[in-house]
C-alpha positions as CSV (number, residue, x, y, z in Angstrom):
1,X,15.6,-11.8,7.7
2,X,12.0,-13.0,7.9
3,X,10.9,-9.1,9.1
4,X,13.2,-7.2,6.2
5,X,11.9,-10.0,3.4
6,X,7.8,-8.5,4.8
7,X,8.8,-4.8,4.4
8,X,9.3,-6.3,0.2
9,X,5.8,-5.5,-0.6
10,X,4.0,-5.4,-4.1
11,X,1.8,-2.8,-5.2
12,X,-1.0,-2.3,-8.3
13,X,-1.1,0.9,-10.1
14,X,-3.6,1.1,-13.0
15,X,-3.1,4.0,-15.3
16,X,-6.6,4.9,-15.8
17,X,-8.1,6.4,-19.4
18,X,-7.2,10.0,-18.5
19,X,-3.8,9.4,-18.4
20,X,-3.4,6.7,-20.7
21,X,-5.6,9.5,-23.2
22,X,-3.4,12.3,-22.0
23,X,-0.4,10.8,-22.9
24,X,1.4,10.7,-19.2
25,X,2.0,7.4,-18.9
26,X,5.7,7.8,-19.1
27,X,6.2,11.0,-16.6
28,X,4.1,9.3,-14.1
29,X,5.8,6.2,-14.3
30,X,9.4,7.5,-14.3
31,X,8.3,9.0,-10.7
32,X,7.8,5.3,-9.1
33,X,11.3,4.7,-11.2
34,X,12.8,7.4,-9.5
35,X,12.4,6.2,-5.9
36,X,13.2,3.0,-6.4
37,X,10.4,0.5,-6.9
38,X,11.0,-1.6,-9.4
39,X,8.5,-3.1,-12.5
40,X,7.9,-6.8,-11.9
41,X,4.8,-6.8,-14.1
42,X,3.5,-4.6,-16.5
43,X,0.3,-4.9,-19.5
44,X,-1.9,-3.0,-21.8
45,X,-5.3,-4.1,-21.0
46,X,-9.7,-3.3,-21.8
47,X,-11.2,-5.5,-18.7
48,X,-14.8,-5.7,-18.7
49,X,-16.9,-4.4,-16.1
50,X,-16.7,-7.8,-14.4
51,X,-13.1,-7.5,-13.5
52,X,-13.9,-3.6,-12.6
53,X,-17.1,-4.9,-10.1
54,X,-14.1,-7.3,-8.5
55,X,-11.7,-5.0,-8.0
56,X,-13.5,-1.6,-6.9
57,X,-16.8,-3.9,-5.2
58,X,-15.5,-7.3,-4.1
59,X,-11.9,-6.3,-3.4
60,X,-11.8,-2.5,-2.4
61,X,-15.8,-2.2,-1.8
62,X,-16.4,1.0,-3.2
63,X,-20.3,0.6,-3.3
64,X,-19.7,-0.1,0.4
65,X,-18.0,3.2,1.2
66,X,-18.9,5.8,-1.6
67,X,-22.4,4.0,-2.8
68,X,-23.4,2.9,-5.8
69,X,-24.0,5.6,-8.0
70,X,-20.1,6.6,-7.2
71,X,-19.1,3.2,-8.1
72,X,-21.4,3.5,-11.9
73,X,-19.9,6.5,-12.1
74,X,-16.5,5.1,-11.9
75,X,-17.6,2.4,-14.0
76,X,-18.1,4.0,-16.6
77,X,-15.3,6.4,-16.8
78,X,-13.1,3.3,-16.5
79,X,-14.7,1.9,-19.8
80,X,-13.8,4.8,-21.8
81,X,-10.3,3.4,-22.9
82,X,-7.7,1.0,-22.5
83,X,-5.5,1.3,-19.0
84,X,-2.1,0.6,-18.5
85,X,-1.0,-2.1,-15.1
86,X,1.5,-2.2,-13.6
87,X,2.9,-4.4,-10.3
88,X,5.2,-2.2,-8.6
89,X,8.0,-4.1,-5.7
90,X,10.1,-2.4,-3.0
91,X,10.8,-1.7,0.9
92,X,7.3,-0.6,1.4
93,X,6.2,-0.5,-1.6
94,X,2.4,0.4,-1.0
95,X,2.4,2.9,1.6
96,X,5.3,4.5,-0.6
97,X,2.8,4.0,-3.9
98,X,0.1,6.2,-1.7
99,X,2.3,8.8,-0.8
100,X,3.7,9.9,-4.1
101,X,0.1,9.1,-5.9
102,X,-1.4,11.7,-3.2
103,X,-5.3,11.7,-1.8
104,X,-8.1,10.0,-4.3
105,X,-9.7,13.5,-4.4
106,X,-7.1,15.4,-7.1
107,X,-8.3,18.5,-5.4
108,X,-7.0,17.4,-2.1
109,X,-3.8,16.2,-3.3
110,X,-1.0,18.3,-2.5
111,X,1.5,19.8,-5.0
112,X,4.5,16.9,-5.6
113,X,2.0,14.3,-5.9
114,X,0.9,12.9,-9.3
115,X,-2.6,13.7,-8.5
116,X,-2.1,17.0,-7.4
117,X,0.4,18.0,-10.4
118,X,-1.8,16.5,-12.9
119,X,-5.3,17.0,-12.1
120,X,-8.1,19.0,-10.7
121,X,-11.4,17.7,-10.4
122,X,-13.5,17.4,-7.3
123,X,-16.2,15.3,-5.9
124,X,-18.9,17.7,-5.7
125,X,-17.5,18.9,-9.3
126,X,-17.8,15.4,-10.4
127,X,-21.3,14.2,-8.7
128,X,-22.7,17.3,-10.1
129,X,-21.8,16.8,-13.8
130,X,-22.6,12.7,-12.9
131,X,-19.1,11.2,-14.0
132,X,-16.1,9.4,-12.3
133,X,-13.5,11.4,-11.0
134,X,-10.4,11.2,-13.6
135,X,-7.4,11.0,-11.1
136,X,-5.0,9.7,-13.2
137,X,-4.1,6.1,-11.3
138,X,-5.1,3.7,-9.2
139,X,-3.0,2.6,-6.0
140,X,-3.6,-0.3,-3.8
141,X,-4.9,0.9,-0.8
142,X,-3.3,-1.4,1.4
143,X,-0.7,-4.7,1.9
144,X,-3.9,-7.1,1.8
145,X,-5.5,-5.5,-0.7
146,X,-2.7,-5.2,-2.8
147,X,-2.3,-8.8,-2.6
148,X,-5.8,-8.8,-3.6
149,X,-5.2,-7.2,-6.6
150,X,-2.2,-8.1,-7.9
151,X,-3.9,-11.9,-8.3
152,X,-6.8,-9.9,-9.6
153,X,-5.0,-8.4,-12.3
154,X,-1.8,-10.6,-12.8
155,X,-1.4,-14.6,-13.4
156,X,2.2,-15.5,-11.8
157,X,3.6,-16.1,-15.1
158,X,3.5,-12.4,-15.9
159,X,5.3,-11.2,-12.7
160,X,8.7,-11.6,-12.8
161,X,11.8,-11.8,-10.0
162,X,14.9,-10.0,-10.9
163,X,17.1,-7.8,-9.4
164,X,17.8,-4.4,-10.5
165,X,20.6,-1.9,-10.1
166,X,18.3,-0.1,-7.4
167,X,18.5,-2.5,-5.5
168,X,22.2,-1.9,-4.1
169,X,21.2,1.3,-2.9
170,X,17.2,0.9,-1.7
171,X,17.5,-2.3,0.1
């Protein structure tokens, strides 16, 4: 039981600006629906660029990988408008998250996947113009860092423990 209860993972998705401004919120959301995660947390939110340096520096260490012009970038494209999170639970829950979000590049993203059915943009497009990449969500990259994330983003009281109808059939 101990193994099966691991494989219940939690996952952060942020709706960035883009699709919070575009109005696909609700078709992108239904797709996580569809497979079987269920919401255990969900909130309208404007953080401040402190709680952006956490998550994309101190938690997923963007200036780290990308540099730090990527990460101002980022910043400010983040600050445009309000973004939507949402705590996501299932068998697998974050690899699963990845694989239906698709690559962090849209232009790499495959067909199916919300970034490749909903957006275009490049990194060379968007280093040359100087703005973030508008790719629609955020996923946690990994278990640890979803953890990370999830406290980041989420006090306990706002995550809730239910069971859903999905359950029957994706556990």
């Amino acid at each position: 039981m101990g193994k099966e209860k691991d494989l219940i993972q939690r996952s952060l998705v942020v709706f960035k600006p883009d699709a919070v401004q575009r109005g696909l919120v609700g078709e992108i959301l239904h797709r996580f629906e569809r497979v079987g995660l269920k919401i255990v947390g969900m909130k309208m939110v404007m953080p401040d660029d402190k709680q952006y340096e956490k998550h994309y520096e101190e938690i997923g260490q963007m200036i780290t990988r990308r540099g730090e012009q990527t990460f101002r970038y980022n910043l400010e494209y983040m600050m445009t408008g309000p973004v939507i999170a949402v705590v996501f639970e299932g068998v697998e829950a974050v690899p699963l998250v990845r694989k239906i979000v698709g690559p962090t590049e849209p232009k790499a993203a495959d067909m199916g996947t919300i970034r490749g059915d909903y957006s275009h943009m490049s990194f060379g497009y968007s280093n040359a113009k100087k703005i973030g990449v508008p790719n629609l969500v955020h996923a946690s990259g990994n278990v640890e860092e979803a953890k990370k994330e999830v406290k980041l983003w989420f006090t306990d009281a706002e995550l809730y423990d239910y069971e859903d109808l999905n359950e029957k059939y994706t556990r």
